[in-house]
C-alpha positions as CSV (number, residue, x, y, z in Angstrom):
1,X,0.0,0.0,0.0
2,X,1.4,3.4,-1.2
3,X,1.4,6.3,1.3
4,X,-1.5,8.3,-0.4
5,X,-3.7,4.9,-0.3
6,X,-2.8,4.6,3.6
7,X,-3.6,8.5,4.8
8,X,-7.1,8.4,2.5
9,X,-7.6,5.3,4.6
10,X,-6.7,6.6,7.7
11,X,-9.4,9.5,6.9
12,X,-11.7,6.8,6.3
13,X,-11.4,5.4,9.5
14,X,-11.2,8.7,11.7
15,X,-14.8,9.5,10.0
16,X,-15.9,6.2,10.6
17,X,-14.9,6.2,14.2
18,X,-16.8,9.7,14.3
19,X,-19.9,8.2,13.6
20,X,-19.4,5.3,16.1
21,X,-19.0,8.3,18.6
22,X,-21.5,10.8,17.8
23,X,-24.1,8.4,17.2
24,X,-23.8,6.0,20.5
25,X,-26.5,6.5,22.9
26,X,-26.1,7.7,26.3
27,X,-22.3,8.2,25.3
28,X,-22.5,4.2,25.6
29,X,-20.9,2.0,22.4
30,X,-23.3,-1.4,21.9
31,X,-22.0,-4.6,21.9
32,X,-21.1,-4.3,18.0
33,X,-20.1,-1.0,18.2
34,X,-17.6,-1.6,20.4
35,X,-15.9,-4.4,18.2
36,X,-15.9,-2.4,15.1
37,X,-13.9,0.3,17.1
38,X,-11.7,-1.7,18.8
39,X,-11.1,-3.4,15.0
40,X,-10.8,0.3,13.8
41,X,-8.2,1.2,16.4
42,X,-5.6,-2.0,15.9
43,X,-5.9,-0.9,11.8
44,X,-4.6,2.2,12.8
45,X,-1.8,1.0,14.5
46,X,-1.2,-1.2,11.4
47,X,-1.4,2.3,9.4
48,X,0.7,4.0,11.3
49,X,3.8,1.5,10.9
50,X,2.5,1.1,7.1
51,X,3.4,5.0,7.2
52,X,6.6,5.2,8.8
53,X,8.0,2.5,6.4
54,X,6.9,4.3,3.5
55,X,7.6,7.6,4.3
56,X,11.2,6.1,5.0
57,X,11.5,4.0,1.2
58,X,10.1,7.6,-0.3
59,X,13.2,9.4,1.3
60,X,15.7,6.9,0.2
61,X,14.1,6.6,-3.4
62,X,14.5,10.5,-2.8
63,X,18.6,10.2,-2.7
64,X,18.4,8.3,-6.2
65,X,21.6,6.9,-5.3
66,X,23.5,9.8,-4.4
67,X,23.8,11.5,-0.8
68,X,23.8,15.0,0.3
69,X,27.3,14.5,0.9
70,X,27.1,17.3,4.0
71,X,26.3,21.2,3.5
72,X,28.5,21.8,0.7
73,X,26.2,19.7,-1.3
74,X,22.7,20.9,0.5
75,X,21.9,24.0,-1.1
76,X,22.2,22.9,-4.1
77,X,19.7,19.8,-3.3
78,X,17.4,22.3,-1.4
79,X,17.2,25.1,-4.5
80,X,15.7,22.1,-6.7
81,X,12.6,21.6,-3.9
82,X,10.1,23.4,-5.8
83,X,7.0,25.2,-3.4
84,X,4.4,22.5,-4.9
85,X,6.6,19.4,-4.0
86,X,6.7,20.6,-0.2
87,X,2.3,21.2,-0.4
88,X,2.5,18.0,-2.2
89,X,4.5,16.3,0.4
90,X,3.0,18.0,3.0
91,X,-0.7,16.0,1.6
92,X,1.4,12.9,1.6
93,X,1.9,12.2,-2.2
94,X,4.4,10.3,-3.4
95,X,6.8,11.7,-6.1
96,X,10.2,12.2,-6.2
97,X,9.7,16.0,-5.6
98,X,7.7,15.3,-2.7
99,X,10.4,12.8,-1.0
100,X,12.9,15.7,-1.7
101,X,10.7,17.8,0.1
102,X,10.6,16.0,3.3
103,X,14.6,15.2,3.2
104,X,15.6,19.0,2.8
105,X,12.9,19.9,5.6
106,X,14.3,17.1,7.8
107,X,18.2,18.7,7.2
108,X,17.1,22.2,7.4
109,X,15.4,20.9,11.3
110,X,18.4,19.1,12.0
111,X,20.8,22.3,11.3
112,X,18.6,24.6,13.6
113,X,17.6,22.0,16.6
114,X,14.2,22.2,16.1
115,X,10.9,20.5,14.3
116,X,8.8,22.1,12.2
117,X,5.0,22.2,12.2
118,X,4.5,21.2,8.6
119,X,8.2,21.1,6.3
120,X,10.4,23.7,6.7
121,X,11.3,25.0,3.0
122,X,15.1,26.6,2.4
123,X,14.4,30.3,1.0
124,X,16.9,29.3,-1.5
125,X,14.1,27.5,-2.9
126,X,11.8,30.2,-3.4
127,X,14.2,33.2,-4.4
128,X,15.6,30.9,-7.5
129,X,14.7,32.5,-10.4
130,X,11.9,31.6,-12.2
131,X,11.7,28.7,-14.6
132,X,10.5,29.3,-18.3
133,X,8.8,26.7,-20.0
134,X,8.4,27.1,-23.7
135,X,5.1,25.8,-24.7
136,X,1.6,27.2,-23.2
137,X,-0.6,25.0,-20.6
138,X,-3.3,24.2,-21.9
139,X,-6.5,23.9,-19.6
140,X,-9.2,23.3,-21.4
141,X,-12.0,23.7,-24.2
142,X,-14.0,26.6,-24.2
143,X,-18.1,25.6,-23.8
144,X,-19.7,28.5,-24.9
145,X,-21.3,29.4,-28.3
146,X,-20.4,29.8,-31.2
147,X,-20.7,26.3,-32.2
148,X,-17.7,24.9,-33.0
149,X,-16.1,26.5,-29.8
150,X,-15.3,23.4,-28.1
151,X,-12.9,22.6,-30.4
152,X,-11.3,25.6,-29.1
153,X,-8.6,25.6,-26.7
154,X,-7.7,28.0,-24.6
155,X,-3.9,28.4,-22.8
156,X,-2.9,29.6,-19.8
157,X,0.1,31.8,-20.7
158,X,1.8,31.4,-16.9
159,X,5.0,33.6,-18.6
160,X,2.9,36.7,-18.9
161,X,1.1,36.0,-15.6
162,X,-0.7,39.3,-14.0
163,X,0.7,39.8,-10.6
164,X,-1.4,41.5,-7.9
165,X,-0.7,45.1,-6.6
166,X,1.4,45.4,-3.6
167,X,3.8,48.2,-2.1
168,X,7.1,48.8,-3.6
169,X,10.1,47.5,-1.7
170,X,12.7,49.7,-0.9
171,X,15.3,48.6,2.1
172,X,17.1,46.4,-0.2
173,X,18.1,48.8,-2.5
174,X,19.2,51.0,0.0
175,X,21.8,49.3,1.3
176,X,20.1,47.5,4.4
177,X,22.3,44.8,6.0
178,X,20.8,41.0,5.9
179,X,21.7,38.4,8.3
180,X,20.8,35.7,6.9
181,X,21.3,31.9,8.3
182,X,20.4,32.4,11.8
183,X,20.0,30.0,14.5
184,X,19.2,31.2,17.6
185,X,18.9,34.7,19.2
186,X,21.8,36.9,18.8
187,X,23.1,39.5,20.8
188,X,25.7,41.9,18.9
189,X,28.2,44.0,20.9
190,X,28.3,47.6,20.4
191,X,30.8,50.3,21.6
192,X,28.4,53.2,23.4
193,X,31.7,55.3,24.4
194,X,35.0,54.7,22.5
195,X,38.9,56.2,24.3
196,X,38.8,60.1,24.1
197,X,42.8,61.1,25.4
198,X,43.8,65.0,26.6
199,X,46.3,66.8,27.3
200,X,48.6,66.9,30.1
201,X,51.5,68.9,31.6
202,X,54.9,67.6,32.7
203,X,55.1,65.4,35.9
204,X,50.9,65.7,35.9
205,X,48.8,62.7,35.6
206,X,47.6,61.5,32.4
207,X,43.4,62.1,32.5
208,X,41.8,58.6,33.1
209,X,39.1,57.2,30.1
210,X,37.2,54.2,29.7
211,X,35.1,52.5,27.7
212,X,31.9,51.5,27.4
213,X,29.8,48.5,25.4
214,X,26.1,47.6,25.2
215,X,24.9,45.1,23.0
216,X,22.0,45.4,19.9
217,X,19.8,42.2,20.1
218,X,18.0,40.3,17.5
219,X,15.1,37.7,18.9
220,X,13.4,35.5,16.6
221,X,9.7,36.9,15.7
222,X,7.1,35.8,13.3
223,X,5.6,36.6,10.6
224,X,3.1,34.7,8.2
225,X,-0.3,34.0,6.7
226,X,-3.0,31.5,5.7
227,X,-4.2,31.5,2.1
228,X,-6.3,29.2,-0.4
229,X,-5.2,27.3,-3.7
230,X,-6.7,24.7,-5.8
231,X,-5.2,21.8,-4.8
232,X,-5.2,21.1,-9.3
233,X,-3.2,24.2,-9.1
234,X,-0.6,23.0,-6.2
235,X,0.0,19.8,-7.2
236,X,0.8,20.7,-10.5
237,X,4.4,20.7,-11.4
238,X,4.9,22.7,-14.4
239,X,7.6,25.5,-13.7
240,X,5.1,28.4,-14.2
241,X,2.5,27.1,-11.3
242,X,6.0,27.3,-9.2
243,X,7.4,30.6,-10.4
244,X,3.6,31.8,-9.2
245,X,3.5,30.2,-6.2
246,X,7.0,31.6,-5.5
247,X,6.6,34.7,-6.2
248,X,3.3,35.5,-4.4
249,X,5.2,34.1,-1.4
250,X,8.2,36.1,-1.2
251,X,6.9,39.1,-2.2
252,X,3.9,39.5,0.4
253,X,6.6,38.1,3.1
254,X,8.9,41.0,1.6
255,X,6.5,44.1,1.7
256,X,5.6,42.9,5.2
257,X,9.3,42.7,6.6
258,X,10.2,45.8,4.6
259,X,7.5,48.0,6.9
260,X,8.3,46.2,9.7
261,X,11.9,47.6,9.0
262,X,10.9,51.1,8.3
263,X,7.9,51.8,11.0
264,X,7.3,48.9,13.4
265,X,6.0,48.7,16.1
266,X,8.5,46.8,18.1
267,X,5.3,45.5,20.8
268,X,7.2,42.6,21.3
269,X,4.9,40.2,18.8
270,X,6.6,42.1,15.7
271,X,10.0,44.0,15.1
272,X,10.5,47.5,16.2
273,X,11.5,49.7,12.9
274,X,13.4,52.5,12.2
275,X,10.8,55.4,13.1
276,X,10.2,53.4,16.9
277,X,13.6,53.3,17.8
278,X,14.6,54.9,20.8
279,X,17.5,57.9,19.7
280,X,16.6,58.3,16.0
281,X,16.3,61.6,15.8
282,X,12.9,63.5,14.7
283,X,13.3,66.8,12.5
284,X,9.7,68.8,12.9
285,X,8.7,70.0,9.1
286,X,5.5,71.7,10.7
287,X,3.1,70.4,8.0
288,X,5.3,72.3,5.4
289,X,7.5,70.6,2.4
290,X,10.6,73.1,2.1
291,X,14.2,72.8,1.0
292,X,15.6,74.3,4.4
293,X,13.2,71.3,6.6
294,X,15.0,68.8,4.1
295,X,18.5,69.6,4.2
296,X,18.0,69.7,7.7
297,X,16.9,66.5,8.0
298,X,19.7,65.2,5.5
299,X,22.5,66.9,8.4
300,X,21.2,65.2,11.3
301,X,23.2,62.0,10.9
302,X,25.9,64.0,9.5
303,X,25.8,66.1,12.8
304,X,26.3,62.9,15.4
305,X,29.2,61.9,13.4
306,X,27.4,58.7,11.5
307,X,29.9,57.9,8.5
308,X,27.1,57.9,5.7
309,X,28.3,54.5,3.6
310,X,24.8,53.8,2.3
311,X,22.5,57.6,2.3
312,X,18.9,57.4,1.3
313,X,15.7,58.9,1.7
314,X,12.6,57.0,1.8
315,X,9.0,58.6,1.4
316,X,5.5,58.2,-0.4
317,X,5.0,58.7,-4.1
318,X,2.6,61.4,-2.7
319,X,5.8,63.4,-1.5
320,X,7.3,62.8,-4.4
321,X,4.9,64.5,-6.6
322,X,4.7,67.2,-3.9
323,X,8.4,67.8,-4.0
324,X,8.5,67.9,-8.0
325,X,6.8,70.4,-8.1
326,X,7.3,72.4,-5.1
327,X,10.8,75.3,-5.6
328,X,13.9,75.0,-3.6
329,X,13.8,79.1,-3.1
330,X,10.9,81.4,-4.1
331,X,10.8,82.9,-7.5
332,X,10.8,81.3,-10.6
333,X,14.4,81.1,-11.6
334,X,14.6,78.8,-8.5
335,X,14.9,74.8,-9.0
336,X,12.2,72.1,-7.7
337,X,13.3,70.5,-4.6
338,X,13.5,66.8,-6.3
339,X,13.9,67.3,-10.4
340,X,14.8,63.6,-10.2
341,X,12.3,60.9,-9.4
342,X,14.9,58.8,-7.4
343,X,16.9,61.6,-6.0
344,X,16.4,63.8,-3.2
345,X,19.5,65.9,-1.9
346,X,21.7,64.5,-3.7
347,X,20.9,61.3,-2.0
348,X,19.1,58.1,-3.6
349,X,15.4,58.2,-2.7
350,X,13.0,55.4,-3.2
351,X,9.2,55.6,-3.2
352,X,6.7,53.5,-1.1
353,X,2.9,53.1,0.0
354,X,4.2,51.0,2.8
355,X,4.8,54.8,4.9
356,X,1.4,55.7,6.1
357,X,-0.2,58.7,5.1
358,X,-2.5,61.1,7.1
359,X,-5.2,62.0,5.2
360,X,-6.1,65.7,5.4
361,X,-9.2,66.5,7.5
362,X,-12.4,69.3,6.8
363,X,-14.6,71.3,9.7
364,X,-13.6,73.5,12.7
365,X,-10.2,71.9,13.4
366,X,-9.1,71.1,9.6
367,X,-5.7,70.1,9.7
368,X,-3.9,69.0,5.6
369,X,-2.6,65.9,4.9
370,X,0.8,64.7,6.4
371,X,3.6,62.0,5.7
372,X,6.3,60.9,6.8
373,X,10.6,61.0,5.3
374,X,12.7,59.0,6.6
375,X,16.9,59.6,6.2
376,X,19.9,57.5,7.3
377,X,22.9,55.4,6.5
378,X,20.8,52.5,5.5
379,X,23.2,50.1,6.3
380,X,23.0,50.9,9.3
381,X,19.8,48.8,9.9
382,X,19.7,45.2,10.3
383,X,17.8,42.7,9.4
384,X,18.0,39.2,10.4
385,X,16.5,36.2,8.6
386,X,16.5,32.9,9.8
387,X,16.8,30.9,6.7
388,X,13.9,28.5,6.8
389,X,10.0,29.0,5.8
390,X,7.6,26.5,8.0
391,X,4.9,25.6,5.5
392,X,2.4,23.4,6.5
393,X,-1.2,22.5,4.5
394,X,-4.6,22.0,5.3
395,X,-6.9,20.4,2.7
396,X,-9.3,19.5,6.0
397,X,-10.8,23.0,7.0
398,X,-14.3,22.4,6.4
399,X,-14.5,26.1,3.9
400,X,-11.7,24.6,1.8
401,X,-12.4,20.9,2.3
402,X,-15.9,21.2,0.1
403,X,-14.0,23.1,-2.9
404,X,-11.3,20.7,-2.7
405,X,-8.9,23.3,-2.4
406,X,-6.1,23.4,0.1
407,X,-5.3,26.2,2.8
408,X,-1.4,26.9,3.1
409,X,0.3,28.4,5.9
410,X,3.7,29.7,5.9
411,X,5.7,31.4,8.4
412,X,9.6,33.1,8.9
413,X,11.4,34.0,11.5
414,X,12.7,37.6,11.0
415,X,13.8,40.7,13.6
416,X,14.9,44.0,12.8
417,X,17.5,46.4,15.0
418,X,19.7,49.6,14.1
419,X,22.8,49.3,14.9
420,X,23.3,53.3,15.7
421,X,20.2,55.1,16.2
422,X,22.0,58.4,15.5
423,X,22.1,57.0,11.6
424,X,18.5,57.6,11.1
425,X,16.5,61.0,11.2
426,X,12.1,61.3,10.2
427,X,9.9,63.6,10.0
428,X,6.5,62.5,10.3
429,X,4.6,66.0,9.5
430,X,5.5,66.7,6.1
431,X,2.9,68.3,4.5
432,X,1.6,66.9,1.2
């Protein structure tokens, strides 16, 4: 008995025992009750070894011969797990993708100590670039008139695939440092006070110093979802249902980290970002966009003595429009304050809707619409990713289980710090 014939019979018999329970009376199992469920329950036990042998001939059929050979040899085994072998696995199928699947998950818990809820899933997998395949999927014959439609077919182009709308990412562009591999918390020492020396006259004591550390720590927090395919769609292995699957995954997990980096909350369920740290500094524009309020902004790091590696301004597409056509100085001989759309003060600017914006307001206390700009030294901020995705799938929930769909849920473990707080300034009153 193949694994996929021993879980659908294993469902069988946890709906059959259902029955047995729901429909005893007085919570009491008659006589034949009671020997169909002891029957049911020694089966299982039967199934459950049945599993744990097959699961086992599934990993070695898996190796094809060849071993990992250690982690010199694992990423390259875990890039080739595509995101439907680990749902497929994860439903208990059978292939060779699946069996991959479970042996990368079962390294990847190995290397960090730990045992994942569904299969963990190497981001290596899912930031591969996307496969091409030359010829279109086809999915079907139309049924609609004309006659003659139905000889019709109609493909699926997955290469020109219409992505959804999301925020622009920004913080990798900028500069922002990645830690990536992570097991563990990790605490980072950081010099608060560094040796200052003085002067001193002949036969008079040199002036004492000392020096002084703190450390900058990064915890492991989570961040994930729960959505719905068609469990057609998942188990499909063509390289443009992957590329899609991919894709919508990293980049919902990336506009999420990326605001999480920029303006969380740091409430101790998600990281704490650059506008909620403690000693970034906060420059007061006053509800007014002018080139004195942003140069002033641009000094402030420059002022604390921050080395600027990797400058950059971050702020709305709003402010951007604002700023093109708002003068550095008044009269008409005067420049606009950006005359570039991805430079600010001489400085690299990137535009996002993940930076709220207050919408202006009418009546007695009318107050115009605000946003924020952020500055800094960008490499400055830190982000740490420990390098595994927990994905785990559901085809059971009762919404998805009558559509014969199948809910996913992934999750990563990411956290966010600055390393100097002084390398960031905001304003978040900028008038718009």
């Amino acid at each position: 008995m193949v694994l996929r014939d021993i879980l659908q019979r294993r469902d069988a018999i946890r709906a059959e025992l259902r029955t047995l329970h729901t429909t005893a009376e007085n919570g009491a199992l008659g006589d034949e009750a009671q020997g169909r469920w002891t029957a049911l329950e020694g089966e299982l036990g039967t199934l459950e070894q049945q599993e744990r042998r097959a699961v086992l001939l599934n990993e070695l059929d898996a190796r094809g011969g060849t071993p990992l050979g250690g982690d010199r040899h694992f990423d390259d085994f875990a890039a080739e797990v595509r995101i439907s072998d680990v749902v497929a696995a994860t439903l208990g199928e059978t292939t060779r993708g699946a069996s991959m699947a479970r042996e990368a998950s079962q390294e990847i818990a190995r290397q960090r100590g730990r045992n994942p809820n569904g299969l963990f899933v190497s981001l290596r997998s899912l930031s591969r670039g996307a496969e091409r395949r030359a010829d279109p999927l086809t999915s079907g014959a139309q049924g609609t008139p004309p006659t003659g439609s139905p000889l019709i077919p109609t493909y699926v182009r997955g290469d020109l695939l219409i992505d959804a709308l999301r925020a622009q990412t920004v913080l990798a562009r900028l500069g922002t440092t990645y830690l990536t591999g992570l097991t563990g918390n990790i605490s980072i020492p950081r010099t608060t006070q560094g040796t200052s020396v003085g002067w001193f006259a002949e036969n008079a004591p040199i002036p004492d110093t000392s020096i002084a550390f703190d450390s900058v720590p990064l915890q492991v927090k989570h961040v994930g979802a729960i959505t719905e395919y068609s469990r057609n769609m998942l188990l499909n292995s063509t390289p443009d249902i992957d590329a899609l699957l991919r894709s919508d995954l990293m980049r919902a997990l990336a506009v999420e980290i990326d605001r999480a980096g920029l303006a969380g909350t740091g409430d101790g369920i998600q990281p704490r970002g650059i506008i909620n740290t403690s000693g970034v500094t906060k420059v007061p524009f006053g509800g007014t966009l002018s080139w004195q309020n942003v140069l002033t902004l641009a000094s402030a790091p420059d002022n604390l003595n921050v080395p600027l590696s990797s400058p950059g301004f971050v702020g709305t597409p709003r402010f951007r429009a604002k700023a093109m056509q708002t003068l550095s100085a008044p009269g008409t001989a005067s420049k606009f304050i950006m005359d570039d759309l991805n430079t600010l003060a001489g400085s690299p600017f990137a535009a996002t809707n993940i930076i709220p914006v207050k919408p202006a307001t009418t009546g007695a206390n009318a107050q115009p619409g605000t946003t924020t700009l952020i500055f800094g030294d960008f490499s400055n901020l830190m982000i740490g990713v420990w390098d595994a995705l927990d994905l785990t799938s559901n085809p059971w929930a009762d919404s998805v289980y009558r559509k014969g769909s199948v809910q996913i849920r992934i999750i990563a473990d990411v956290d966010v710090a600055v390393r100097h707080p002084e390398a960031f300034a905001f304003a978040d009153d900028v008038g718009v």
